[in-house]
Backbone as JSON Lines, residues from 0, in Angstrom:
{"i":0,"aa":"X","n":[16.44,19.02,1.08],"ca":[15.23,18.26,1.34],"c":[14.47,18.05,0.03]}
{"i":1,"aa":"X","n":[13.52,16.78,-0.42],"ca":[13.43,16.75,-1.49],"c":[12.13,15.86,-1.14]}
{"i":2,"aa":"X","n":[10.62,16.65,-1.64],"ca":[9.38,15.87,-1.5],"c":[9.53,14.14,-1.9]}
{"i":3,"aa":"X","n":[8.87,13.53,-1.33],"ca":[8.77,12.4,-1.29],"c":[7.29,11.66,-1.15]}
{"i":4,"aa":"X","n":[6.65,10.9,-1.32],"ca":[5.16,10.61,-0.94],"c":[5.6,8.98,-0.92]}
{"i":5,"aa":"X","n":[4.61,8.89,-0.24],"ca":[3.78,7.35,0.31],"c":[2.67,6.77,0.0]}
{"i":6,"aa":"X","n":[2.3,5.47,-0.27],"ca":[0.67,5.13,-0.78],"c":[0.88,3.64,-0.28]}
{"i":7,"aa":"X","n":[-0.25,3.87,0.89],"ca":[-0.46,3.0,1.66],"c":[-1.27,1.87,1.2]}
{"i":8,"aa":"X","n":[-1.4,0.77,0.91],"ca":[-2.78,0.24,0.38],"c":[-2.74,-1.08,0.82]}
{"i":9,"aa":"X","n":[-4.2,-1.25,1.2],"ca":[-4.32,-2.68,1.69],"c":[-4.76,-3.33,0.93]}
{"i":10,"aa":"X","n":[-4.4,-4.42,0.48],"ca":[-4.7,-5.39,-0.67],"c":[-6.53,-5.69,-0.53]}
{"i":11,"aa":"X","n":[-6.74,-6.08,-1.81],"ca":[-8.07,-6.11,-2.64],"c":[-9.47,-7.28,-1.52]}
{"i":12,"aa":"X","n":[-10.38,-7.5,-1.97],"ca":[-10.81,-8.17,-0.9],"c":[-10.99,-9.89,-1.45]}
{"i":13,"aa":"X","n":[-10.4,-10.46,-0.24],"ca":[-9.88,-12.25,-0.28],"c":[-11.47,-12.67,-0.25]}
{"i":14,"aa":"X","n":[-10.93,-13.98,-0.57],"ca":[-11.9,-15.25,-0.85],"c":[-12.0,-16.22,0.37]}
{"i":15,"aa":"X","n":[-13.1,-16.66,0.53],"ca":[-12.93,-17.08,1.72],"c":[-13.79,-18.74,1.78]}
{"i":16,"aa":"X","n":[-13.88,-19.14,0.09],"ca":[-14.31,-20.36,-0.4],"c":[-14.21,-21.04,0.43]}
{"i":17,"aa":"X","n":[-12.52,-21.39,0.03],"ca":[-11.86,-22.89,0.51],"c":[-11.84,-22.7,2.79]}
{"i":18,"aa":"X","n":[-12.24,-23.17,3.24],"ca":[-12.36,-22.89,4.26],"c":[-10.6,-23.76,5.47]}
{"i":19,"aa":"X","n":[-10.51,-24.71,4.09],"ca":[-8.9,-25.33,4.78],"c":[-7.81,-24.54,3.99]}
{"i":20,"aa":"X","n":[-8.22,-23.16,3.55],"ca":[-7.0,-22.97,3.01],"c":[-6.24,-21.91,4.2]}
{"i":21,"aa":"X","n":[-4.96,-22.2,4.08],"ca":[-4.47,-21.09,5.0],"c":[-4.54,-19.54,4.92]}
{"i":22,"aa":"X","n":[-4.69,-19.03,5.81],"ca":[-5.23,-17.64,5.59],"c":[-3.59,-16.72,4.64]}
{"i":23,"aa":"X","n":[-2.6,-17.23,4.66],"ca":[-1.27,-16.9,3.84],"c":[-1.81,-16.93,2.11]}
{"i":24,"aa":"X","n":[-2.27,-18.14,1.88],"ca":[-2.68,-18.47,0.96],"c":[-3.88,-17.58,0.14]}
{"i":25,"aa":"X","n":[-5.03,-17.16,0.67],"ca":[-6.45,-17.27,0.57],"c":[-5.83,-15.4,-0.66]}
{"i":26,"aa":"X","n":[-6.78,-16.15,-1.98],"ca":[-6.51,-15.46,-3.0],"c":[-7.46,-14.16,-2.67]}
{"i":27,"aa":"X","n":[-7.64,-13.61,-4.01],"ca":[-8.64,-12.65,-4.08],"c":[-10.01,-13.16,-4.67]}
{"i":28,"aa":"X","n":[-11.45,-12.31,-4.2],"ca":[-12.52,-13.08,-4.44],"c":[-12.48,-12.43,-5.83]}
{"i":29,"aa":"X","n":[-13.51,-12.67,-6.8],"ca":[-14.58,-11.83,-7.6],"c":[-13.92,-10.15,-7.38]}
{"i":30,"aa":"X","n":[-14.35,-9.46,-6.22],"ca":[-14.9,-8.17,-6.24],"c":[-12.94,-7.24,-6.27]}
{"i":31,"aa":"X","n":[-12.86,-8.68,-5.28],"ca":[-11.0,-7.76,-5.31],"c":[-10.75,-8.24,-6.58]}
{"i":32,"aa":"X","n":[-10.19,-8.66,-7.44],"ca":[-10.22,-8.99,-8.77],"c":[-10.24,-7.77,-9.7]}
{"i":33,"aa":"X","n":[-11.57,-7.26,-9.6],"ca":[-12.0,-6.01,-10.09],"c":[-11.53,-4.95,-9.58]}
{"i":34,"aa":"X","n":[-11.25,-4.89,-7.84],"ca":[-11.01,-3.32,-7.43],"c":[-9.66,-3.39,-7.94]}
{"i":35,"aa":"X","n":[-9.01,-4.23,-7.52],"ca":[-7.51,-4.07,-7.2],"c":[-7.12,-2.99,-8.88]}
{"i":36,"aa":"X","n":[-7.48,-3.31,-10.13],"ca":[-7.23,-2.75,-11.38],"c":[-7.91,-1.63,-11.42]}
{"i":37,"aa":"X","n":[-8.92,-1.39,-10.54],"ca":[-9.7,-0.39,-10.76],"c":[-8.92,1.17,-9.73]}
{"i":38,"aa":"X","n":[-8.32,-0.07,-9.22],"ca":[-7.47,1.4,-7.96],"c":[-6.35,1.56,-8.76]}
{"i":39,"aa":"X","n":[-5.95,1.17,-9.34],"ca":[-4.55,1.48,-9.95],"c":[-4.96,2.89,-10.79]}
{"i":40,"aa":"X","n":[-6.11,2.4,-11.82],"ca":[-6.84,3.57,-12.9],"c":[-6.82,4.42,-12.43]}
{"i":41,"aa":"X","n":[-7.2,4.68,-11.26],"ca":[-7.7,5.37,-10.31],"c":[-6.8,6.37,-9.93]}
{"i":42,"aa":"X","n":[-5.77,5.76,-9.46],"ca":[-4.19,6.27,-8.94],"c":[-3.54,7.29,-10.19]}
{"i":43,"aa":"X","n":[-3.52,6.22,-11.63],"ca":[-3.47,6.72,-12.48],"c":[-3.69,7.81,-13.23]}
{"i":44,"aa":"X","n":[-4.9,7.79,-13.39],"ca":[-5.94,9.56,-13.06],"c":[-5.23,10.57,-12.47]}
{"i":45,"aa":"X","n":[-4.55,10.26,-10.98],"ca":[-4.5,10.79,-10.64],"c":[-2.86,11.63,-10.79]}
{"i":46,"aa":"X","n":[-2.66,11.01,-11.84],"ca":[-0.88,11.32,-11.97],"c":[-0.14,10.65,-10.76]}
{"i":47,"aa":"X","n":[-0.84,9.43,-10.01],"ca":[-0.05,9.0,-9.21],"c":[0.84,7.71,-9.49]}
{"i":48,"aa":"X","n":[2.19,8.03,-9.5],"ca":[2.63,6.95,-9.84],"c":[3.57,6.52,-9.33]}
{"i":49,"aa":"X","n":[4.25,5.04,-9.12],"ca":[5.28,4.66,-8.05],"c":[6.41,4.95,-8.91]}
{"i":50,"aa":"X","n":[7.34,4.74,-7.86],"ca":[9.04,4.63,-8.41],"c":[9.24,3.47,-7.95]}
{"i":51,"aa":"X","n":[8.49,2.6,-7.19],"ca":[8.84,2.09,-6.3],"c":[7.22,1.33,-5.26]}
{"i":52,"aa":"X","n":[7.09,-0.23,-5.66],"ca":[5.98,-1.08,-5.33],"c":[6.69,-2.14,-4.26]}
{"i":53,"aa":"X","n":[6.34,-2.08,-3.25],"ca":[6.78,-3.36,-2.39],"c":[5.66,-3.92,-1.48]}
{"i":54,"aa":"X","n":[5.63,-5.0,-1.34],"ca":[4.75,-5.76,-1.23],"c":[4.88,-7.11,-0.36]}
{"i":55,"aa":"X","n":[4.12,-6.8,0.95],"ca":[3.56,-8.29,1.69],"c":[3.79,-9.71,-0.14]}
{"i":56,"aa":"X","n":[4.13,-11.18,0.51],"ca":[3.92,-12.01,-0.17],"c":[2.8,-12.78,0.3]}
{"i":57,"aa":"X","n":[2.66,-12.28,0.8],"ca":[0.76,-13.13,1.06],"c":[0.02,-13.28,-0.8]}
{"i":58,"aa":"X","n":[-0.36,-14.16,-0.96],"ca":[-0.88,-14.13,-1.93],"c":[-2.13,-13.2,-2.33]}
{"i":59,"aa":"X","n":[-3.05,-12.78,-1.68],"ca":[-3.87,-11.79,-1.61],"c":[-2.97,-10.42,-2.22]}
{"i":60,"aa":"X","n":[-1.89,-10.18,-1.08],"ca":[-1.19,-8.67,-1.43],"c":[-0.62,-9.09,-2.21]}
{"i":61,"aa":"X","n":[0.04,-10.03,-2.91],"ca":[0.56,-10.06,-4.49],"c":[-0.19,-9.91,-5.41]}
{"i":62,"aa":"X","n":[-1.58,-10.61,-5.11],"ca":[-2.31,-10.63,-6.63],"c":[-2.53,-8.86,-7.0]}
{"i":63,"aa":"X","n":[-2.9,-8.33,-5.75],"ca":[-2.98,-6.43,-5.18],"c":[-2.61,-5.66,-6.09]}
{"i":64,"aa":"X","n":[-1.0,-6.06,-5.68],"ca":[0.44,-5.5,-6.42],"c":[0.38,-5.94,-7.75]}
{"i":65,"aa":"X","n":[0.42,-6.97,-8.26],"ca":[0.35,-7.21,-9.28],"c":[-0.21,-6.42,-10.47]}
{"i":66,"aa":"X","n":[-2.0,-6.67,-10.31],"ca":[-2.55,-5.58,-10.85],"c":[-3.21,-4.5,-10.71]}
{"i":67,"aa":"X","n":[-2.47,-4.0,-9.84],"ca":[-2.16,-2.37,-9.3],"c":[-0.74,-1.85,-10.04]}
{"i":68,"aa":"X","n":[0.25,-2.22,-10.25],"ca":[1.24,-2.2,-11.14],"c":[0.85,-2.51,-12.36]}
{"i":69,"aa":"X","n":[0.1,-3.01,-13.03],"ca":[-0.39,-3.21,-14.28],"c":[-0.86,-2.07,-14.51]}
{"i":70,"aa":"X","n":[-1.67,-1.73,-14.03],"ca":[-2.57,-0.54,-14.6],"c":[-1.98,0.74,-14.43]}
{"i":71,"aa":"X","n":[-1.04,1.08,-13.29],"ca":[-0.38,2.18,-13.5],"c":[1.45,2.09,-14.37]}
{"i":72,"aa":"X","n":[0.99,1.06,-15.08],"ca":[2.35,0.21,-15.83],"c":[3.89,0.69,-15.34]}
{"i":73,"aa":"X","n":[3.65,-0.34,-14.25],"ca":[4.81,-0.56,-13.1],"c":[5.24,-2.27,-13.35]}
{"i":74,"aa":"X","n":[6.67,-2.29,-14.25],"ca":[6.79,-3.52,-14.21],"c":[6.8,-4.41,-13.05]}
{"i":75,"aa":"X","n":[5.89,-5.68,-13.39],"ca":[5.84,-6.37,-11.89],"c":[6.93,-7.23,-11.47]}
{"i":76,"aa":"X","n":[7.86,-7.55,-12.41],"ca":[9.36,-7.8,-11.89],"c":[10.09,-6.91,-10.98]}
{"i":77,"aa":"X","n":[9.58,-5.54,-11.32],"ca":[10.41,-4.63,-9.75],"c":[9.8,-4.69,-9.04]}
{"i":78,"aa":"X","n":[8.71,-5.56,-8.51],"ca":[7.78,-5.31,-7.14],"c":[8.88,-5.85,-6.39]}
{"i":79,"aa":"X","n":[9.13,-5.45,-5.04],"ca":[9.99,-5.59,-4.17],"c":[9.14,-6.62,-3.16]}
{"i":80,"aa":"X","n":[9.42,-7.92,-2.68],"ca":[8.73,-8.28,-1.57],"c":[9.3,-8.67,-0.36]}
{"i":81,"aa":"X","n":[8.42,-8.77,0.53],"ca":[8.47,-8.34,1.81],"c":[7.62,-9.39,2.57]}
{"i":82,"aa":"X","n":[8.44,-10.85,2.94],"ca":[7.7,-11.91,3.74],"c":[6.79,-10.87,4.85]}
{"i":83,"aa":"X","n":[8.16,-10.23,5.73],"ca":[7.66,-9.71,7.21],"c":[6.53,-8.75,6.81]}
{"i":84,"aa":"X","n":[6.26,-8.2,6.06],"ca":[4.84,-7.29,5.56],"c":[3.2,-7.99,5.71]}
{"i":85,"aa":"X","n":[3.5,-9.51,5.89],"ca":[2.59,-10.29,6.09],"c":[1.62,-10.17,7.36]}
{"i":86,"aa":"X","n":[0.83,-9.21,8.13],"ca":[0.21,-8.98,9.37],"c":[1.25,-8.18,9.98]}
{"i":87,"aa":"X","n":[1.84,-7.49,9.85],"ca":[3.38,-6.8,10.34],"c":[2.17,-5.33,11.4]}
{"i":88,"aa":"X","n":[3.27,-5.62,12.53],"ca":[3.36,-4.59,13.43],"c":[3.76,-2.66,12.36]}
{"i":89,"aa":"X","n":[3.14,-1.75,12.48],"ca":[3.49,-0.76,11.86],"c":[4.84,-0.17,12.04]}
{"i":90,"aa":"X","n":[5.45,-0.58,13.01],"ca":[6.96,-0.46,13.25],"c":[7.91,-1.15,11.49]}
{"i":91,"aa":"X","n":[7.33,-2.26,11.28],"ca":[8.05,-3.06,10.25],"c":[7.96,-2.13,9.0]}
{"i":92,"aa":"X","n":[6.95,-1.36,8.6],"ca":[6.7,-0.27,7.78],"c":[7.85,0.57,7.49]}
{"i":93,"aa":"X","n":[8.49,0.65,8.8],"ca":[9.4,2.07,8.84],"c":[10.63,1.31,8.68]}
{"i":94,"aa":"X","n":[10.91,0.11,9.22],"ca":[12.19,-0.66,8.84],"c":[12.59,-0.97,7.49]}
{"i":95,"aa":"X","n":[10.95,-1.62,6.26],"ca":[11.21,-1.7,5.1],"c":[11.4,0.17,4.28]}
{"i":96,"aa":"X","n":[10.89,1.01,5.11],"ca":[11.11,2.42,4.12],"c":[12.6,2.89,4.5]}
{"i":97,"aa":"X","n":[13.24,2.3,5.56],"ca":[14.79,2.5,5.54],"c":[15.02,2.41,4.42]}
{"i":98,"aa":"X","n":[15.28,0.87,4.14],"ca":[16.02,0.21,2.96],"c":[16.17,0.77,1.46]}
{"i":99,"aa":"X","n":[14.8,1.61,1.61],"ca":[14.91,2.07,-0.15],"c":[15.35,2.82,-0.29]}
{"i":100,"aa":"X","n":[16.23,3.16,-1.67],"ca":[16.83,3.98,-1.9],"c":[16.43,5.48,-2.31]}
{"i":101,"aa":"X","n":[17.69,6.31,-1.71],"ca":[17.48,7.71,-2.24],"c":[16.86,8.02,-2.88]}
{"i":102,"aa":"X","n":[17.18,7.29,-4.16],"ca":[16.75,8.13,-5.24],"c":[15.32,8.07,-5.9]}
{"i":103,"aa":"X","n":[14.35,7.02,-4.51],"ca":[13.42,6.62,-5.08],"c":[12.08,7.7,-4.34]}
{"i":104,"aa":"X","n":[11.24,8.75,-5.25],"ca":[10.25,9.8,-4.52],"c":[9.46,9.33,-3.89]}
{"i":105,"aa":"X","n":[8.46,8.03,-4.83],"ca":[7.41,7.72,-4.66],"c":[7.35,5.96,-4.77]}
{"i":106,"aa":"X","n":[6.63,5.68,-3.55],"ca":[6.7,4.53,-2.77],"c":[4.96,3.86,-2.6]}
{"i":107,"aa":"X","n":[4.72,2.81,-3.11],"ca":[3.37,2.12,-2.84],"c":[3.93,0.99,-1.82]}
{"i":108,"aa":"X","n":[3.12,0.9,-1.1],"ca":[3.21,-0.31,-0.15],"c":[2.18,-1.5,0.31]}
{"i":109,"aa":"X","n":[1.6,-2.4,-0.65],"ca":[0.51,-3.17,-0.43],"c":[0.91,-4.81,1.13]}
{"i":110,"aa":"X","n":[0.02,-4.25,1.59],"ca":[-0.15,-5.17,3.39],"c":[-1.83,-5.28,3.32]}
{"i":111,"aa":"X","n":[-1.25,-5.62,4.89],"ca":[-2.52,-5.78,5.73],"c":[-3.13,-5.29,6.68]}
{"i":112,"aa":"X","n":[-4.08,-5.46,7.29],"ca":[-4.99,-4.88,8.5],"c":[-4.53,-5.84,9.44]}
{"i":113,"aa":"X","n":[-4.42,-5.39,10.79],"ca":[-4.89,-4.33,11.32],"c":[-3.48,-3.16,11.34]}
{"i":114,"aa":"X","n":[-2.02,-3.69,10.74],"ca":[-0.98,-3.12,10.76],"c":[-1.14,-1.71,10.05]}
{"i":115,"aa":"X","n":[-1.62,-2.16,8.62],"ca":[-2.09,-0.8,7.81],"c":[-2.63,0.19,8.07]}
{"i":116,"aa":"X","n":[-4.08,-0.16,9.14],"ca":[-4.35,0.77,10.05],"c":[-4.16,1.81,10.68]}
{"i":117,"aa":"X","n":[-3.4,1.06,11.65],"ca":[-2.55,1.74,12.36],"c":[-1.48,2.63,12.36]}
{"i":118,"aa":"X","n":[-0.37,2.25,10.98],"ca":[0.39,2.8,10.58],"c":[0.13,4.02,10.03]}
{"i":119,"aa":"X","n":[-1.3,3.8,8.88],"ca":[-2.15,4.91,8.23],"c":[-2.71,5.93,9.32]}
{"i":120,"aa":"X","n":[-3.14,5.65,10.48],"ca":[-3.2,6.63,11.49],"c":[-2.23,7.15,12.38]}
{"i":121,"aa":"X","n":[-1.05,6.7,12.27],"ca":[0.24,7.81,12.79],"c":[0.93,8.22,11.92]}
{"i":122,"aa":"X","n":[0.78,8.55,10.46],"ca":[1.27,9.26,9.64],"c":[0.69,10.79,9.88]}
{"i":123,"aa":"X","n":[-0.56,11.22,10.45],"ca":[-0.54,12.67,10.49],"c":[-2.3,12.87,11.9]}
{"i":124,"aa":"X","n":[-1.47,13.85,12.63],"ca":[-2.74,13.97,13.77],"c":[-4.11,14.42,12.65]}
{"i":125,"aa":"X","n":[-3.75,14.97,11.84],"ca":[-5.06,15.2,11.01],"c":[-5.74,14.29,10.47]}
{"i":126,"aa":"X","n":[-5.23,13.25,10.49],"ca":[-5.93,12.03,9.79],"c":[-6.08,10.69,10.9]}
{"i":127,"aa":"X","n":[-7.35,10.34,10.5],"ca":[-7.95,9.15,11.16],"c":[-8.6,8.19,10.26]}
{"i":128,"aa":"X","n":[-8.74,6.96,10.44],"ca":[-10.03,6.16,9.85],"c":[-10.27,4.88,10.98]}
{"i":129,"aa":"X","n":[-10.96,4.69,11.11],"ca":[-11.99,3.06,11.71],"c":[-11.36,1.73,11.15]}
{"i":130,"aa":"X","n":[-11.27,2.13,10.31],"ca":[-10.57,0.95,9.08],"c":[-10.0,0.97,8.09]}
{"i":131,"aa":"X","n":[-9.04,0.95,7.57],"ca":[-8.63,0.76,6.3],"c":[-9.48,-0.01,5.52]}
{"i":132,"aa":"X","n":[-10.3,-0.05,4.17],"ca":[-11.14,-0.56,3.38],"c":[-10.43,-1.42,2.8]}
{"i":133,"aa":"X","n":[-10.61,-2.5,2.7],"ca":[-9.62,-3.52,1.22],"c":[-9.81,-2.46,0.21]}
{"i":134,"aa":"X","n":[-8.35,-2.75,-0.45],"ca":[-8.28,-1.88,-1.25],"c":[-7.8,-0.86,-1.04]}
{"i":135,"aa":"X","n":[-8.14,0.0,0.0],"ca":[-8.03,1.11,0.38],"c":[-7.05,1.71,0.26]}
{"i":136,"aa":"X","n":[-6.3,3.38,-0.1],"ca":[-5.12,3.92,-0.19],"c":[-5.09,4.88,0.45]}
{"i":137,"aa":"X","n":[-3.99,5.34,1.34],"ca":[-3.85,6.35,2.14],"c":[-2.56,6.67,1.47]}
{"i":138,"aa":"X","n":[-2.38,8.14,1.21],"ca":[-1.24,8.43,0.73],"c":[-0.88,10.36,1.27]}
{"i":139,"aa":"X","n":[0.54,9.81,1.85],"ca":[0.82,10.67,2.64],"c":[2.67,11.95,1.47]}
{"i":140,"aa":"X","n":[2.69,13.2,1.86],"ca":[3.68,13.71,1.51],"c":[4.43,13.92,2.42]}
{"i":141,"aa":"X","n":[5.57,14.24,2.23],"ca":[6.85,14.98,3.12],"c":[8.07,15.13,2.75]}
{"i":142,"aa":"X","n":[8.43,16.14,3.27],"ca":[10.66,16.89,2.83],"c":[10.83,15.86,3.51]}
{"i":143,"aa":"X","n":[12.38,15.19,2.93],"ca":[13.21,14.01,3.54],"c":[14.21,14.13,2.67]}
{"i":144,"aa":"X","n":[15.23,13.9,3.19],"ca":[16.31,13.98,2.41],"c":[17.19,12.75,2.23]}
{"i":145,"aa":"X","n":[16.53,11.54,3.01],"ca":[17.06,9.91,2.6],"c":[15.7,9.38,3.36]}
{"i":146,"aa":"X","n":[15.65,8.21,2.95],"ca":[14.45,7.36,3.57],"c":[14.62,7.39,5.12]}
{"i":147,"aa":"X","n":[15.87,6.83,5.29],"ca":[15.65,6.4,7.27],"c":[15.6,7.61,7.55]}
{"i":148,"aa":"X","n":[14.84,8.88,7.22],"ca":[14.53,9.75,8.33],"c":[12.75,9.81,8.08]}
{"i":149,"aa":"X","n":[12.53,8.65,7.5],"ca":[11.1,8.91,7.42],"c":[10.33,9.51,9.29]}
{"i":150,"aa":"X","n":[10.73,8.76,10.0],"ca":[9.83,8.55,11.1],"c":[9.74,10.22,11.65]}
{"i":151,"aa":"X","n":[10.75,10.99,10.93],"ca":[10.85,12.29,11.64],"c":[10.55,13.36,10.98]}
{"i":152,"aa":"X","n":[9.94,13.06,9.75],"ca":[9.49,13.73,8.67],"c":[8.11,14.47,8.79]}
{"i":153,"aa":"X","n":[7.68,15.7,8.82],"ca":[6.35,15.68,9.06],"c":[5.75,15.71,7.86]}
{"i":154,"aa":"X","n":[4.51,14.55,8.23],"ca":[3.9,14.1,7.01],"c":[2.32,14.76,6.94]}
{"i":155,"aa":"X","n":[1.98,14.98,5.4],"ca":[0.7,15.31,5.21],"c":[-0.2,14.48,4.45]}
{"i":156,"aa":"X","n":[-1.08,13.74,4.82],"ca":[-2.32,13.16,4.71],"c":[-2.39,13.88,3.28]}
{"i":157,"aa":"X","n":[-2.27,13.26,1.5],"ca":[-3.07,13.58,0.73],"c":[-4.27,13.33,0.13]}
{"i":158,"aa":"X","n":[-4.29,12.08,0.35],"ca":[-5.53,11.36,-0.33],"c":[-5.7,9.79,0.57]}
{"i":159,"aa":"X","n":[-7.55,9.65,0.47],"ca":[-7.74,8.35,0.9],"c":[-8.36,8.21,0.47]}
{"i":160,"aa":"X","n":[-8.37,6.78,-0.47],"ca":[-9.45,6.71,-1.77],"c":[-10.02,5.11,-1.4]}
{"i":161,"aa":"X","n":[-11.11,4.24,-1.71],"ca":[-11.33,2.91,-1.63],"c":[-12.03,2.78,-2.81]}
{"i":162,"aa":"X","n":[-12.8,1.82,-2.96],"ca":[-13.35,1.14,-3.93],"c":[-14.35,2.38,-3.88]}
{"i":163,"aa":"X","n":[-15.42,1.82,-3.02],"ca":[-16.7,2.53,-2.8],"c":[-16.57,3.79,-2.51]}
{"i":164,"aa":"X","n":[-15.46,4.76,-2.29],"ca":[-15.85,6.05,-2.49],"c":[-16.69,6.57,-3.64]}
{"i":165,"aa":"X","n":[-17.27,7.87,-3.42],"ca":[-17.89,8.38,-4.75],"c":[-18.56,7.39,-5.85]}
{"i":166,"aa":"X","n":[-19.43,6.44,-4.98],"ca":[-20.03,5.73,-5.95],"c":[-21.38,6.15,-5.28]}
């Protein structure tokens, strides 16, 4: 068995200007702009770092990924993407953490609400939230000894960090 972690994060907060733009489309405003680099630092700090970034293509969760991988200097050519990550049922979560490989510990996963949510609240009875925050990271540990046994893994709640914490 061989620790493994998770970092849940819901992309930065969208713009909501253009009012004909499709919600697939709709970038990041001003403030996500700023968090999205500021969570990475953040992550960073924290000795947290991916092996491994995959990512909704919603344009919002790309711009996310993008520079969230910048700052914890994660080339953004390996971001892995993931049409179905786009509003995805939390089931789809566990289908894309099949796929990755063995050899990979540590896993970021930038989506959406209300899937993120949800998913972020059946990773451990000890943990709850109301909402996932844009931005927001939930990041969970656990022994696994290949990915597709995530769902049976018992996982521990390490950290949930957003913009506005500790400010």
């Amino acid at each position: 068995m061989e620790r493994r972690s998770l970092f849940m994060i819901r992309h930065a907060k969208s713009s909501w200007k253009n009012p004909l733009q499709s919600d697939y489309e709709r970038p990041l405003n001003d403030r996500g702009e700023a968090d999205a680099p500021m969570m990475g630092e953040r992550l960073k700090k924290l000795g947290i770092l991916p092996d491994l970034i995959i990512s909704s293509t919603a344009k919002r969760a790309a711009q996310t990924a993008k520079k969230i991988a910048n700052a914890v200097g994660y080339d953004i050519n390996d971001i892995k993407w993931y049409e179905k990550l786009y509003h995805c049922i939390p089931a789809v979560f566990e289908e894309v953490l099949y796929e990755v490989n063995d050899n990979v510990k540590t896993v970021f996963i930038v989506a959406h609400n209300p899937g993120i949510t949800q998913f972020v609240n059946e990773l451990s009875p000890s943990f709850h939230t109301d909402n996932m925050p844009t931005c927001g990271i939930v990041g969970a540990e656990f022994e696994l000894n290949a990915w597709n046994e995530f769902s049976r893994a018992d996982k521990r709640v390490i950290l949930f960090e957003y913009p506005k914490k500790n400010i």
